[in-house]
N, C-alpha and C positions, 0 to 999 in steps of 0.2 A: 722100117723104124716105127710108125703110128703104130701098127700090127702088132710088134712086140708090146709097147708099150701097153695099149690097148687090154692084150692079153692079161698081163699085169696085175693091173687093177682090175679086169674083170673076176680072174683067177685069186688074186692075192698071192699068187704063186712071187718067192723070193728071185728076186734079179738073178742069183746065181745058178735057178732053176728054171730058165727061159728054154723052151725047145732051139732045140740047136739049129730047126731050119727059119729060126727068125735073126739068126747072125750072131755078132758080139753081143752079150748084154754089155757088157762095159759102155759099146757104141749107143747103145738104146739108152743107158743111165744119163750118160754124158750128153746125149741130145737134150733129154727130159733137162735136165740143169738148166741148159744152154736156154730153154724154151722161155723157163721160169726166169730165167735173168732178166731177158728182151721182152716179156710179156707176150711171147705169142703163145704159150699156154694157155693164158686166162681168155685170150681169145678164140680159140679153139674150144675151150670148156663152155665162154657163154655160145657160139655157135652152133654145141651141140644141143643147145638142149635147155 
């Protein structure tokens, strides 16, 4: 899941253009959402960096 996402924004490549061996995009969107909801996105972004 981090992987695709990852990919992503590194890429700018569109969700519906995820390589196929990182899974559902749908499941990768839907995390991403999920992250930003609960704030463990933001914590993960200051984390990195």
């Amino acid at each position: 899941m981090i992987d695709a996402i990852a990919c992503k924004y590194r890429t700018g490549t569109p969700w519906m253009e995820l390589p196929e061996h990182f899974g559902s995009w749908k499941g990768a969107h839907n995390q991403l959402w999920k992250w930003a909801a609960n704030g463990t996105r933001e914590k993960l972004v200051h984390s990195c960096g």
